[in-house]
BASE-744444 format. One line per 4 residues: number of its first residue (from 0); their letters; for each residue x, y, z of C-alpha. Coordinates in pm, 1 decimal, always signed. Example, Ala and Ser with C-alpha at 12.3 -4.5 7.8 and 13.67 -1.06 7.14 Angstrom:
0) as) +1230.0 -450.0 +780.0 | +1367.0 -106.0 +714.0
***
This chain:
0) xxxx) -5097.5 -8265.8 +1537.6 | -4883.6 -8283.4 +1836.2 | -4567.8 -8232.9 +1627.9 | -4703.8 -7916.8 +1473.8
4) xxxx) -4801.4 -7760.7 +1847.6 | -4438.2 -7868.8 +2000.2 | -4306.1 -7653.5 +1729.6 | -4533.7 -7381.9 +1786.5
8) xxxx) -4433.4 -7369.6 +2176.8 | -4091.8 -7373.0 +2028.1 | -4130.1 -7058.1 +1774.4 | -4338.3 -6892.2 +2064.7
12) xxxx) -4010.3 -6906.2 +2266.6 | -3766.0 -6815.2 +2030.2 | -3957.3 -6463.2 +1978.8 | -4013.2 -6442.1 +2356.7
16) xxxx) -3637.3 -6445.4 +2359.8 | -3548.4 -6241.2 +2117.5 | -3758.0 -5975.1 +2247.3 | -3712.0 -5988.7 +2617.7
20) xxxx) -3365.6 -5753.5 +2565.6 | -3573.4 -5473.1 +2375.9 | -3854.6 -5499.5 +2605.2 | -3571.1 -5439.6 +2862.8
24) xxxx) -3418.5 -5178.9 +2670.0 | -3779.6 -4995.8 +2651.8 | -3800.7 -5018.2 +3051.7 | -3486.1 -4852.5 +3050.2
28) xxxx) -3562.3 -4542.4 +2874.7 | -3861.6 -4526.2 +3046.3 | -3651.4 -4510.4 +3348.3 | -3408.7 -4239.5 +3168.6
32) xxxx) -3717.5 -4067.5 +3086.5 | -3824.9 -3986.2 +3434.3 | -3503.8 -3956.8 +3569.1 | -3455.8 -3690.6 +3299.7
36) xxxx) -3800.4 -3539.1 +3431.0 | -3715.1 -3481.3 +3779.3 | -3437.1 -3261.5 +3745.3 | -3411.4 -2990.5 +4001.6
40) xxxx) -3488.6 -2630.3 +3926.9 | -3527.7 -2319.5 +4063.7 | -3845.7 -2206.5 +4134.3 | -3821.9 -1859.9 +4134.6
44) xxxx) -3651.2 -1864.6 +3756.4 | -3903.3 -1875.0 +3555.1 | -3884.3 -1716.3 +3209.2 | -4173.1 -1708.0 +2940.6
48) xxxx) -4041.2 -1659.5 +2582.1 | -4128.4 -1305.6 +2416.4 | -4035.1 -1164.5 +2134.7 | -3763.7 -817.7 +2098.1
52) xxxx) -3647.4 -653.2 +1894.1 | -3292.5 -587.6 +1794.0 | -3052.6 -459.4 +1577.2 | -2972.6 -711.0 +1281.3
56) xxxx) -2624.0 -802.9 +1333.8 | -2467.0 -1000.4 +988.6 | -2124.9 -1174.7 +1084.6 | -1875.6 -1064.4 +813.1
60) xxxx) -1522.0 -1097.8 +760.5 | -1290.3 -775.3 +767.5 | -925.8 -769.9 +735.9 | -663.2 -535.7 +927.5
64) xxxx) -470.9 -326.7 +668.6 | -342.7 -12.5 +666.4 | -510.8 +355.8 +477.8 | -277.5 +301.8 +185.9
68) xxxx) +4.6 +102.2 +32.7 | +304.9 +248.1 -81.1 | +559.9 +61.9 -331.4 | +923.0 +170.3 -365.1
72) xxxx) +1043.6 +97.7 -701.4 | +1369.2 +89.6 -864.7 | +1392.3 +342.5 -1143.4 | +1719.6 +223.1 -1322.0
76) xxxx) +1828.0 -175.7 -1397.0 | +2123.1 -338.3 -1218.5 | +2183.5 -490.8 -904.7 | +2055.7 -433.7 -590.5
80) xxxx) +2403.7 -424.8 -425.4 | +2210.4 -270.7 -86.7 | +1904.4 -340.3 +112.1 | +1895.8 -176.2 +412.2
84) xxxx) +1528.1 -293.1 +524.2 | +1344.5 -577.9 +651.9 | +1002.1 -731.8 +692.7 | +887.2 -556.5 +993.7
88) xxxx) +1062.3 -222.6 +998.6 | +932.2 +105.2 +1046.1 | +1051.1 +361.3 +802.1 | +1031.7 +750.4 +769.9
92) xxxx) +964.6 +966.1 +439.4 | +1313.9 +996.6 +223.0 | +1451.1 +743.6 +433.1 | +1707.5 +513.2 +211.7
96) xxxx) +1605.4 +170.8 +183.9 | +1851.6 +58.7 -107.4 | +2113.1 +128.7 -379.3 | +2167.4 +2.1 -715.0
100) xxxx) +2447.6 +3.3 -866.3 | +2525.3 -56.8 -1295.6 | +2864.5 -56.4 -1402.7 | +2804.3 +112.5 -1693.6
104) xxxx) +2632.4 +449.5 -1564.9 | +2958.2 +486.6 -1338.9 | +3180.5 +446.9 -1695.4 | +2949.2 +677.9 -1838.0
108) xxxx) +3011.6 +949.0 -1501.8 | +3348.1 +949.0 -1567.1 | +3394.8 +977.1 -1960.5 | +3135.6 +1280.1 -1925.6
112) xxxx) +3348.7 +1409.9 -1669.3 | +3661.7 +1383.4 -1873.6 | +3481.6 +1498.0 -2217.7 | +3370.8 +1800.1 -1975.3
116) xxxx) +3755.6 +1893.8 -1841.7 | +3887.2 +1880.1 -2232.5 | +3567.8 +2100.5 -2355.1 | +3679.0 +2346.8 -2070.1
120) xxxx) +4011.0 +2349.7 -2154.6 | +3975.2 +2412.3 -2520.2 | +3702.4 +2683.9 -2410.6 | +3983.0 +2870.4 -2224.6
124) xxxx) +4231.8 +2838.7 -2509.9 | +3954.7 +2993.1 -2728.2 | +3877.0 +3254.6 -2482.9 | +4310.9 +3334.5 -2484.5
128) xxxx) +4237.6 +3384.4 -2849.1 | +3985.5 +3586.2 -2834.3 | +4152.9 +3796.4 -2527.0 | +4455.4 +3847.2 -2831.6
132) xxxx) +4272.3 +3928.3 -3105.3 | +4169.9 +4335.6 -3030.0 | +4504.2 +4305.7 -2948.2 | +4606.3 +4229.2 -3292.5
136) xxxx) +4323.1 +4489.3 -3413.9 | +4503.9 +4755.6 -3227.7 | +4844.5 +4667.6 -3380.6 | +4676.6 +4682.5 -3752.3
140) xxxx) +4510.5 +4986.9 -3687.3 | +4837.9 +5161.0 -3576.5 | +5012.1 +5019.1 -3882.6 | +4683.5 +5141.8 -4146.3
144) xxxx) +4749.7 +5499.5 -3917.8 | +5114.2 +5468.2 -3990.4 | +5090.6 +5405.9 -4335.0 | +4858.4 +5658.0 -4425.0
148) xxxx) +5069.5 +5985.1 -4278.4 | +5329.9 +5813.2 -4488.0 | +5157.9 +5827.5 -4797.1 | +4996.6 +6171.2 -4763.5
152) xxxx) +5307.7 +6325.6 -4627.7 | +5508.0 +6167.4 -4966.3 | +5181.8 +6264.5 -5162.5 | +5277.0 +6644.6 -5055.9
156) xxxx) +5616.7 +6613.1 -5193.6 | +5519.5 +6375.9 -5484.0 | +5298.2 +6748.9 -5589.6 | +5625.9 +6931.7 -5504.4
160) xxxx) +5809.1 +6762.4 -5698.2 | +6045.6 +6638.4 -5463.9 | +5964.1 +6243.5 -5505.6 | +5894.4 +6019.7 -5836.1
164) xxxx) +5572.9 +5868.8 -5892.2 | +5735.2 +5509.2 -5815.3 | +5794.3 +5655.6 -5435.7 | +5389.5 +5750.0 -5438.4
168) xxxx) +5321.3 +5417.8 -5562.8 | +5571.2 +5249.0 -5286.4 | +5352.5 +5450.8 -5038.2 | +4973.5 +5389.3 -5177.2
172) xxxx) +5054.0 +5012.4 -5147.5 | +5177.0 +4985.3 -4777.6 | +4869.7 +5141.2 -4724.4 | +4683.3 +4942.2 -4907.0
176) xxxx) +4842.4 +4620.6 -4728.4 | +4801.6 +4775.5 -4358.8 | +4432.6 +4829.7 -4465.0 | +4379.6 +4492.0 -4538.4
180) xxxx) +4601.3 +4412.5 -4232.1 | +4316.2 +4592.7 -4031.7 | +4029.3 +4393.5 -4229.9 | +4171.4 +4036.8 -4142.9
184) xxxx) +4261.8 +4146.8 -3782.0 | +3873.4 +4253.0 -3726.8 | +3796.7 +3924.4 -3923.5 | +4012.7 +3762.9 -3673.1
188) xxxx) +3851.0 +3911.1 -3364.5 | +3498.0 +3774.5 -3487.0 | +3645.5 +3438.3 -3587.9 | +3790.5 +3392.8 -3190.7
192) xxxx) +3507.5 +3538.2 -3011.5 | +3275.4 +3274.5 -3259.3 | +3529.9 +2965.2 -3161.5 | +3503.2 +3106.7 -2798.0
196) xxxx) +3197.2 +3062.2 -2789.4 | +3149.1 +2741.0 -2938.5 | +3429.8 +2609.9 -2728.3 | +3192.3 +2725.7 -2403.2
200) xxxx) +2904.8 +2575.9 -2555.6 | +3075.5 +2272.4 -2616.2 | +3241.2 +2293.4 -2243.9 | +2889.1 +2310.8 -2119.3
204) xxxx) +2704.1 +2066.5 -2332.6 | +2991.9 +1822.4 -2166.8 | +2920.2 +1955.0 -1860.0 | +2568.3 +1890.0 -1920.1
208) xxxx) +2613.1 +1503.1 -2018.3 | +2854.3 +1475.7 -1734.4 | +2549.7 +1610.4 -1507.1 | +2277.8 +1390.5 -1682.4
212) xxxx) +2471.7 +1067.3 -1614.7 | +2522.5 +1162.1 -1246.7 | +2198.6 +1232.5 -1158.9 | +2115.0 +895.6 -1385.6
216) xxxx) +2343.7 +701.5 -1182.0 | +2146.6 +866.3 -857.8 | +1852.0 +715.7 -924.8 | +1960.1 +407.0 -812.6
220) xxxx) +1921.2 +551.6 -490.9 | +1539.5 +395.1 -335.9 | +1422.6 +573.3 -71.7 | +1107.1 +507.8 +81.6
224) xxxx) +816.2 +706.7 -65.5 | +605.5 +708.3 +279.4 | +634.1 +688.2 +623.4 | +510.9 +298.8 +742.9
228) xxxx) +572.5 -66.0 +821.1 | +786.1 -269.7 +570.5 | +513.0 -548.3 +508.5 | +687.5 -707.1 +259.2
232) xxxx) +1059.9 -677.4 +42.2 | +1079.8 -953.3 -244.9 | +1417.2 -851.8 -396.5 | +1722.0 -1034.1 -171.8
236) xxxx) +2028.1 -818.5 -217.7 | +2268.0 -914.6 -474.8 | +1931.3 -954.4 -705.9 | +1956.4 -817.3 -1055.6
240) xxxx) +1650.4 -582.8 -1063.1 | +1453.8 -408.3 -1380.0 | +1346.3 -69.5 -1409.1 | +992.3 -27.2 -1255.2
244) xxxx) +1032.9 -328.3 -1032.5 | +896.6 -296.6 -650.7 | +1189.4 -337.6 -402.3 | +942.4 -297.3 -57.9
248) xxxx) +634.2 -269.8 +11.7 | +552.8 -31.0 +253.2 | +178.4 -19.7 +447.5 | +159.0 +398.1 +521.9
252) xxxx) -120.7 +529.6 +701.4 | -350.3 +470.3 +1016.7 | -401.2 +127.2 +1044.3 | -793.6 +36.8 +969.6
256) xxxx) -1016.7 -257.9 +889.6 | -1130.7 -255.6 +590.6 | -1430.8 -494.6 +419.9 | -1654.2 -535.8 +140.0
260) xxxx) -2024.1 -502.6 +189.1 | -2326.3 -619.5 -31.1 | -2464.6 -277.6 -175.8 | -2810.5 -400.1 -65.4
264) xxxx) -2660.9 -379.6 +345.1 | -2444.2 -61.5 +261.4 | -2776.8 +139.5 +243.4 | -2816.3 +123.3 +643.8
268) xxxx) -2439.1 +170.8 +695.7 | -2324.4 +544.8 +775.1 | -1991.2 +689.1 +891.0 | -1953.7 +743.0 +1223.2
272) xxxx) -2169.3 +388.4 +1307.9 | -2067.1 +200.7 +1571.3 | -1958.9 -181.6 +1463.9 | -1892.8 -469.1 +1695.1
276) xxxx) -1590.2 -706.6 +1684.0 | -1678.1 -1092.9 +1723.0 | -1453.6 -1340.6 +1889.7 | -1404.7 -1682.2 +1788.3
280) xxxx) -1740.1 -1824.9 +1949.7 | -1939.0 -1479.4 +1842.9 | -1913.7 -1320.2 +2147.0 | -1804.2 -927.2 +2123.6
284) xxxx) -1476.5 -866.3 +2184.6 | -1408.3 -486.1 +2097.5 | -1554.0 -229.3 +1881.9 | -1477.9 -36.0 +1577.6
288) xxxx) -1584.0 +250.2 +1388.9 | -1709.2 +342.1 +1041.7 | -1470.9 +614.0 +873.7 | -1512.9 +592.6 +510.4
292) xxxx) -1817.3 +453.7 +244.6 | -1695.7 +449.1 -94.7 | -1902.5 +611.7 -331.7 | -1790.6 +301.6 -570.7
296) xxxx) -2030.7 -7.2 -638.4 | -1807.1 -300.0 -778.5 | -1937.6 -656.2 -871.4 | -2229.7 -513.9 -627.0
300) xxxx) -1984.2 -477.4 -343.4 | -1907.3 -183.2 -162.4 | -1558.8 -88.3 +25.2 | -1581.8 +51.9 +380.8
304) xxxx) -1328.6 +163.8 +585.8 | -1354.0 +128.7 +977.2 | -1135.6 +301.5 +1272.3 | -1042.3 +8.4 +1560.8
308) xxxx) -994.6 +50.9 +1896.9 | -591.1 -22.1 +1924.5 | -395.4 -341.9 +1942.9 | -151.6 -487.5 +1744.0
312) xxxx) -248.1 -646.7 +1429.4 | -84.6 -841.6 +1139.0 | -144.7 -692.2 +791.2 | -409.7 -889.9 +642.0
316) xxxx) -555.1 -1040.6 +905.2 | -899.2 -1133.6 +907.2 | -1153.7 -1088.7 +1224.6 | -1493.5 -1120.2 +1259.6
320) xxxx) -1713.8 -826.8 +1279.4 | -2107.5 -822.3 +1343.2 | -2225.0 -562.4 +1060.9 | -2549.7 -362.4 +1180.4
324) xxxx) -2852.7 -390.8 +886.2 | -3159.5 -280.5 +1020.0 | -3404.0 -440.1 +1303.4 | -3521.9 -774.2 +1334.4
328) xxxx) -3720.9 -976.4 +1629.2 | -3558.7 -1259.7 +1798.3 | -3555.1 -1455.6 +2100.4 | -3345.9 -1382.6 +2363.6
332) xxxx) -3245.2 -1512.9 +2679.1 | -3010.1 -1466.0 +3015.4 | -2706.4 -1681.0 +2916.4 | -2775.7 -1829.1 +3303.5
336) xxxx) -3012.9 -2036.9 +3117.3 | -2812.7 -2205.5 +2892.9 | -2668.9 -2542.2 +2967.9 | -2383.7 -2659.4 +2740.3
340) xxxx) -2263.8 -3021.5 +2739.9 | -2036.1 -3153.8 +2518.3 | -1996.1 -2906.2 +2286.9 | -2413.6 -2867.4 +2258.7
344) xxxx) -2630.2 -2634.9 +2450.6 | -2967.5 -2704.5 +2610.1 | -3202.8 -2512.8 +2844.9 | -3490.3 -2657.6 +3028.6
348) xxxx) -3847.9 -2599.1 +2934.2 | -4117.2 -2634.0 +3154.6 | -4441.2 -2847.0 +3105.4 | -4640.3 -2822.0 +3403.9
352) xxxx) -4472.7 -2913.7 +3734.2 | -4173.8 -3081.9 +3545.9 | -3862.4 -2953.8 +3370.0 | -3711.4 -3095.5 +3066.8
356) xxxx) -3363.3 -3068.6 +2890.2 | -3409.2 -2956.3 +2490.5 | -3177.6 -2880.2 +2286.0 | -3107.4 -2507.7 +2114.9
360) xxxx) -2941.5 -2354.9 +1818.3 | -2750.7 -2077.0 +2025.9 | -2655.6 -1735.6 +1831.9 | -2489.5 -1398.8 +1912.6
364) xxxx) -2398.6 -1268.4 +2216.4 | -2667.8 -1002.8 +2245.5 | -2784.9 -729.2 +2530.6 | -3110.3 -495.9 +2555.3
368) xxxx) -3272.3 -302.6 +2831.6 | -3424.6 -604.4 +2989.7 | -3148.5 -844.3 +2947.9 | -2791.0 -746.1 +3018.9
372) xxxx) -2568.2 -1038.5 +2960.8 | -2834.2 -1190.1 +2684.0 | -2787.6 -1480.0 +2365.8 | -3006.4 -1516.1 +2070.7
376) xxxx) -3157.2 -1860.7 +2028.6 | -3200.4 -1940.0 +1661.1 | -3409.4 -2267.6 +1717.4 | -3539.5 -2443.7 +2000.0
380) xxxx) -3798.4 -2251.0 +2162.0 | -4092.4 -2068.0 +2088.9 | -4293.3 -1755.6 +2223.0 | -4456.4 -1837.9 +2528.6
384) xxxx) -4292.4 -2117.0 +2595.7 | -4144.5 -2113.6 +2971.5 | -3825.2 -2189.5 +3059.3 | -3647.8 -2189.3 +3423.0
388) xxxx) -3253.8 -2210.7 +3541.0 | -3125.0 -2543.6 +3717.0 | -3090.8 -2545.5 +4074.2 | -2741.6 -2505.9 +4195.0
***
């Protein structure tokens, strides 16, 4: 019996000792506890929680771009043997960014030009030909005339008597031969006026080729299609390049932010609305302006277009904008009340006579009529509930 009480007083301790540190631990809390209650406060700060009622802001992500994209292509193959633009560079309209140059349309300039010079040349011998042939008419026709007083004037004297039938005969076929004299010199005149002709159509279908493989061969001039930024040029120089393929892009055009919106929030969205910029920690940092709705739903989005308020921007750059969808209540309060400690925010609510630290789910920087420099609290308080700043 004594045995079992002596290890009874001994198990007795052992607990007693094992719970003497939380017991301790529990004192100190307390003591936490009512240090944490007697914090200092002013007085006169006193704020009770109400409901307002403000515009609902959704955070959504926008990026900077520019009112349209142009792409300067190459229209022939070869090599890029020029670039004359960089990431970064302004450009004008018409402006040359590059040249490409193929071996083969510069062979093909100069055997047009040299099929052209012989087609000219053989057009001008044809036109000599055809200067000569009335020429040769004339001559004929003076012959036929010739040969016809001949051979009426022996005809007279054939009747007289005077000349033999074989003189008549001699007569009636020199005629006959300068009237066929005449035939093949008008033949002739049609014949070179017909090879002149050809000759100058041939002259100027060489021509022609000559002209289509120079202005071939200038297409492997780029120039830029729009006035705008170089954002981007893929092809190094020396690069063997394919018809069609994009040598620079060029960003043309105001420079605008441009999102996506659900279609349900592009119903309260208008142009001409008035859209907020958010900073990193929500806070609004600048403002921006609707311009454009597209009539276009797509994978129930729809594309807006907004007008900023200056400033240098990357293309593509994302920010932050607080997109307006209606009216909502919320809480909000003087950002004097807030108290943020490492990294979490607090404010102190009032029970009675004493002042406690709670923590709060903090939102957008928000102002109304009542409340100039105001925050939403998302969690953390409730109406009526009164809160008060901490004495300085």
């Amino acid at each position: 019996m004594m045995k079992l009480r002596k290890k009874t007083l001994l198990l007795s301790a052992a607990i007693f000792g094992a719970f003497s540190p939380l017991i301790a631990c529990g004192k100190k809390h307390d003591d936490k506890k009512e240090a944490v209650e007697k914090i200092n406060y002013e007085t006169n700060s006193r704020l009770i929680i109400a409901k307002s009622n403000i515009n609902d802001l959704k955070p959504v992500s926008a990026i900077f771009t520019s009112e349209d994209e142009a792409q300067a292509r190459a229209r022939i193959g070869g090599t890029l043997v020029s670039l004359m633009v960089d990431e970064g560079q302004n450009v004008a309209q018409g402006q040359l960014i590059g040249i490409i140059d193929e071996a083969r349309y510069g062979a093909e300039v100069q055997a047009g030009l040299a099929n052209a010079n012989a087609a000219k040349s053989q057009a001008q011998a044809a036109s000599a030909s055809a200067n000569q042939a009335p020429a040769n008419l004339d001559a004929a026709n003076a012959m036929a005339n010739k040969a016809l007083a001949d051979y009426n004037r022996t005809k007279m004297l054939y009747d007289q008597g005077v000349y033999a039938k074989a003189r008549l005969d001699q007569m009636q076929a020199a005629l006959s031969a300068a009237n066929a004299q005449v035939r093949a010199a008008n033949a002739g005149v049609s014949a070179a006026n017909a090879q002149a002709n050809a000759a100058r159509s041939q002259a100027s279908a060489a021509s022609a080729q000559a002209g289509v493989a120079s202005a071939v061969r200038a297409q492997g001039r780029i120039y830029a299609p729009k006035s705008g930024k170089v954002t981007m040029a893929p092809i190094p120089r020396g690069s063997v390049v394919m018809p069609g393929e994009i040598v620079a892009f060029i960003a043309a055009g105001t420079p605008i932010l441009r999102l996506r919106a659900p279609e349900a929030d592009a119903k309260f969205l208008k142009v001409g609305q008035v859209v907020p910029l958010l900073g990193s920690n929500g806070e609004i940092i600048g403002q921006s302006t609707i311009s454009k709705i597209y009539p276009l739903v797509e994978n129930g989005q729809v594309k807006i277009d907004l007008q900023t308020n200056g400033g240098e921007h990357l293309v593509g750059e994302r920010v932050d904008i607080a997109l307006p969808i209606g009216n909502r209540d919320a809480i909000i309060i003087p950002k004097s009340y807030i108290i943020t400690r490492d990294g979490f925010d607090f404010v102190m609510l009032l029970k009675g006579s004493k002042a406690f630290e709670i923590p709060v789910q903090r939102g957008q920087s928000i102002s109304n009529a009542a409340i100039k420099d105001g925050v939403e609290i998302l969690s953390g308080l409730e109406i009526n509930d009164i809160i008060v700043a901490k004495a300085k």
